[in-house]
N, C-alpha and C positions, 0 to 999 in steps of 0.2 A: 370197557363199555361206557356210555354215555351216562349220565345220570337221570333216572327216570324223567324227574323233573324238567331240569332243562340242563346243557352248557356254558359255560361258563370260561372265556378265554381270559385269562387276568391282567394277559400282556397285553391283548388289545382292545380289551375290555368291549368283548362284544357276546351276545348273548344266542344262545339258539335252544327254543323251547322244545318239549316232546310233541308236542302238539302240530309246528310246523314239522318236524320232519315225518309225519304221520301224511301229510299233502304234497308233500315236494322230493323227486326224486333227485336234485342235487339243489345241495343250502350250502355257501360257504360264507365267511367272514370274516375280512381281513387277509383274505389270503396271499402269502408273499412266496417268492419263489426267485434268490436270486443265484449268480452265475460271476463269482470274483466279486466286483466293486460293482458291477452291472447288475440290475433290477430288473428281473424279465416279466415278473408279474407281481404286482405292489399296491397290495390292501385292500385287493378287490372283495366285493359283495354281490353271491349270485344268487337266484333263488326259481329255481326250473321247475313248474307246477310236474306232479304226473299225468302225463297222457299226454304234453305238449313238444309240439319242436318248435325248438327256443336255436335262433340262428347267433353264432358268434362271430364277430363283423368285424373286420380291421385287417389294412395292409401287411405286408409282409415285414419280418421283425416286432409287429404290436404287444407279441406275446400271452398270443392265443393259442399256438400250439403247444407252449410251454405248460398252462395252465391245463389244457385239458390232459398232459402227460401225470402234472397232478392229482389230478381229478381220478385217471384211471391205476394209481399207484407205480404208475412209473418214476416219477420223483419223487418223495418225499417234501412237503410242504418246508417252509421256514419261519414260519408265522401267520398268524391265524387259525381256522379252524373247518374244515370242511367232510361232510358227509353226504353219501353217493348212495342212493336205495336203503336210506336210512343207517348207516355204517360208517364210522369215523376214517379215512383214508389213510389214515397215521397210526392208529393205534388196532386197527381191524381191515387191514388190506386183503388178508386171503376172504372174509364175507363179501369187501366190493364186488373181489376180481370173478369170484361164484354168479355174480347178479349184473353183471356188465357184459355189453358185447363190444368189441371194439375192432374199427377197420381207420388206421392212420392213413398219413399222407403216402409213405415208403410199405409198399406191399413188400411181405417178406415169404413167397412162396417158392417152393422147392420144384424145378420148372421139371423134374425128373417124376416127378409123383402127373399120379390123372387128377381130377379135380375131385372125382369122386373118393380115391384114397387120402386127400386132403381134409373133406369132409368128416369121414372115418374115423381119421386117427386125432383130427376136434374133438370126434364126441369122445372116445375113449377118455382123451386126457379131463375133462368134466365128467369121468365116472359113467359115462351113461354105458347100458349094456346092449349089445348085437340088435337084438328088438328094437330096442328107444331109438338106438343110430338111422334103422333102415325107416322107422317111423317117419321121425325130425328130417332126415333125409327127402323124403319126399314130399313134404310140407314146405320145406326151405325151397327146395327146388319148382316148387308154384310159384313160390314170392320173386326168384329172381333167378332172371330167361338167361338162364345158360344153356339148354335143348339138350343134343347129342354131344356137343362137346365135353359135356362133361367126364366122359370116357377119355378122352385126350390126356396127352399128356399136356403138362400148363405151358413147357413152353413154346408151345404151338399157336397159344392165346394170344390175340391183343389186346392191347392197353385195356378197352374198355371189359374185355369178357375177365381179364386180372382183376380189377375192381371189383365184379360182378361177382364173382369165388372169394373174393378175401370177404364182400356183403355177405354170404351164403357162411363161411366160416365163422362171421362173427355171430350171424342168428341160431347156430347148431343147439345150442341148451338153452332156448328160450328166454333172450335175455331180458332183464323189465328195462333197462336204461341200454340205449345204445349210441357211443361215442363215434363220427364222423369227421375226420379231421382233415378237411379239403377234399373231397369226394371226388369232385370233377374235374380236378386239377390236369390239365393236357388233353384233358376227354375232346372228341370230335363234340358237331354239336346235335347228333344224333345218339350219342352214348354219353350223352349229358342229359339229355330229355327222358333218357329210358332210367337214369340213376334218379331221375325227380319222379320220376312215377312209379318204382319202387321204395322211396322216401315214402311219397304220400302213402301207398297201400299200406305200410308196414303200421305208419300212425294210425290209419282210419280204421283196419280190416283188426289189429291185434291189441291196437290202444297202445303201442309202445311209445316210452317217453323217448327223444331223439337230440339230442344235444351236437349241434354241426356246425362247425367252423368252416369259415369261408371267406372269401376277399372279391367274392362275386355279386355285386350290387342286385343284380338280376334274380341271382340265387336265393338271398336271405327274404330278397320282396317275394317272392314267387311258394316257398315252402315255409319260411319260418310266422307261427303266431306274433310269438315275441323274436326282437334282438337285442343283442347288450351290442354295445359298440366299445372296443376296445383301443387306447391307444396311447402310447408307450406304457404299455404295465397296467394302466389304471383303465378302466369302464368308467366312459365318460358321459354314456347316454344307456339305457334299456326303456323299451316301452315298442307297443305292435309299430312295424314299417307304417299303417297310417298315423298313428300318434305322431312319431318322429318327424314326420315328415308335416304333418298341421300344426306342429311347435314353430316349425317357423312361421306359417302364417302368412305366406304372401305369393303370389304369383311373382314369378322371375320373367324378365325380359331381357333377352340373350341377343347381343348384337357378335357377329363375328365381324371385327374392323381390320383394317392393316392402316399404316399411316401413324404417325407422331402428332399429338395434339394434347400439352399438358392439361388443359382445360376443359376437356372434355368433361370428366367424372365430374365437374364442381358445377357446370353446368347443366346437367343432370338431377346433380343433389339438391339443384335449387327449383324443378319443377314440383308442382303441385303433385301429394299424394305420394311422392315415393319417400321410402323409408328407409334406404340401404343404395350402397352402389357401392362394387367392388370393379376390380380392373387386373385382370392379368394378358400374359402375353397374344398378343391377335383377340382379346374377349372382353367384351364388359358385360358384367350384371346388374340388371338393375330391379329390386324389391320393391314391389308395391301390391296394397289389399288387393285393390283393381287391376287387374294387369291390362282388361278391354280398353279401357277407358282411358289408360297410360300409353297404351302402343304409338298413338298419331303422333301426341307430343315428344314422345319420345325421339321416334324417327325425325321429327320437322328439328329440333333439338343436335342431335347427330350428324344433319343435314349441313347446319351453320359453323359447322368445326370441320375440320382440315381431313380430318377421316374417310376414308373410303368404305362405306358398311356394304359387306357381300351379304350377310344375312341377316334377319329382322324375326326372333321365331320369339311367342309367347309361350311358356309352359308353368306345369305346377311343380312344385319341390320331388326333387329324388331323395335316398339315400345319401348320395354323395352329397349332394346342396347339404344335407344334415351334418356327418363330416365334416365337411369342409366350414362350415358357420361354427362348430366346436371346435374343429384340430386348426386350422387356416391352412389345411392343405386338401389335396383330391385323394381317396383311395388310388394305389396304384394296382390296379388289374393286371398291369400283364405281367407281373411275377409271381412267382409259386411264392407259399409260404412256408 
């Protein structure tokens, strides 16, 4: 157990009081988690209020799956120090894994069973008795639209009604913290929509705190309060999708070009008011307060260089724009994580 007072990690000398873990259903500090010579997750600091979904953001390999396999006592930590529903993950796994619900990337359902026997033999293994199951059972079954299927056997399901059973499995004993790790990965975009609107109900209707990994720019904007942004091991950004994204501070001007023109970018960097100008293949960006005010010169600018510009779009910072200003790369979306 923890010390009334606080924790106290010595190797990484970081500290965690009784008082935060009284507010925060996952605290960690310093938390390392490696694989050989390789660092999958390295010295991060997280801190997930209760009642919040907090989105965990980063391309594939960043080492956010890794981290939440810690989180829910599937690895064991290597350093630092983390507690889940107020419970050390190292030294008190079996109280996490009682107060956790978890639905991973790789569903692992027995396609031979119905969905309902799946349910069933959840709750038993959490203790609960005949009553409590058919109870919970029917409750769960409001929160996420499985219908008549659920008589079915599973492998009759599709991808997204699999999802939608292993959600149902993970809420069976009422969990306070529930682990989401790539939700919608493969999902149509119909059964992506119904997984976000089960997301929100679960926050809104039961106050569950929601901790969801994901590599979907759209996702983390769209359900998380907060995001950490993860990449290679380390969290390099946390703060709400609007914070993150008014940290940059600027209106983007996005010319899609083709054409050769080393001159271009410098001639750009030298109009009035802009702050930044980056250039990758077929695109430049260009950073400024005012983006209105920037668009003419910009074009007239673009105009007198060898370029040929298809498009001319003004917009405000995404996710990615975020990303990419800290890693110097894009999220890559179309891979699973």
């Amino acid at each position: 157990m923890f010390d009334p007072v606080e924790y106290l990690d010595e190797a990484s000398e970081k500290v965690i009081h009784a008082s935060d873990l009284a507010s925060h259903a996952v605290l960690a500090r310093g938390l390392t988690r490696r694989f050989g010579r390789r660092t999958a997750v390295d010295g991060i600091d997280l801190s997930v209020h209760t009642g919040e979904i907090y989105g965990f953001l980063g391309p594939n390999g960043a080492g956010k799956s890794t981290a939440v396999r810690v989180l829910c006592t599937l690895l064991r930590p290597q350093g630092g120090v983390a507690f889940v529903a107020r419970h050390n993950v190292a030294t008190e796994p079996e109280q996490v894994r009682m107060r956790i619900g978890v639905a991973l990337q790789e569903t692992a359902l027995d396609d031979q069973q119905s969905g309902r026997e799946l349910l069933a033999l959840q709750g038993r293994l959490y203790g609960m008795g005949p009553d409590q199951i058919r109870t919970r059972m029917h409750e769960v079954l409001d929160l996420v639209d499985i219908g008549t299927a659920i008589d079915r056997r599973i492998g009759t399901y599709s991808g997204g009604m699999k999802r939608r059973l292993d959600l149902a499995a993970a809420l069976i004993h009422r969990p306070e913290v529930l682990f989401l790790d790539e939700p919608t990965t493969g999902l149509d975009p119909l059964s992506r929509a119904g997984v976000w609107a089960e997301i929100r109900r679960l926050n809104r209707e039961l106050g569950m705190t929601i901790f969801l990994t994901t590599q979907y720019l759209d996702e983390a904007d769209a359900l998380a309060g907060r995001v950490g942004i993860i990449d290679h091991g380390r969290l390099v950004a946390e703060g709400t999708p609007s914070d993150l994204k008014r940290a940059i501070g600027q209106d983007l001007i996005v010319a899609d070009v083709s054409g050769d023109d080393a001159s271009a970018v410098e001639k750009l960097r030298s109009l009035r008011g802009v702050d930044a100008v980056s250039s990758e293949a077929g695109r430049i960006i260009v950073s400024m307060k005012d983006g209105s005010a920037g668009l003419s010169p910009v074009a007239v600018a673009l105009h007198a260089t060898s370029l040929q510009v298809k498009t001319l779009t003004l917009r405000t910072p995404t996710l990615d724009d975020v990303f990419m200003e800290l890693t110097g790369s894009h999220l890559d979306v179309g891979a699973a994580a």
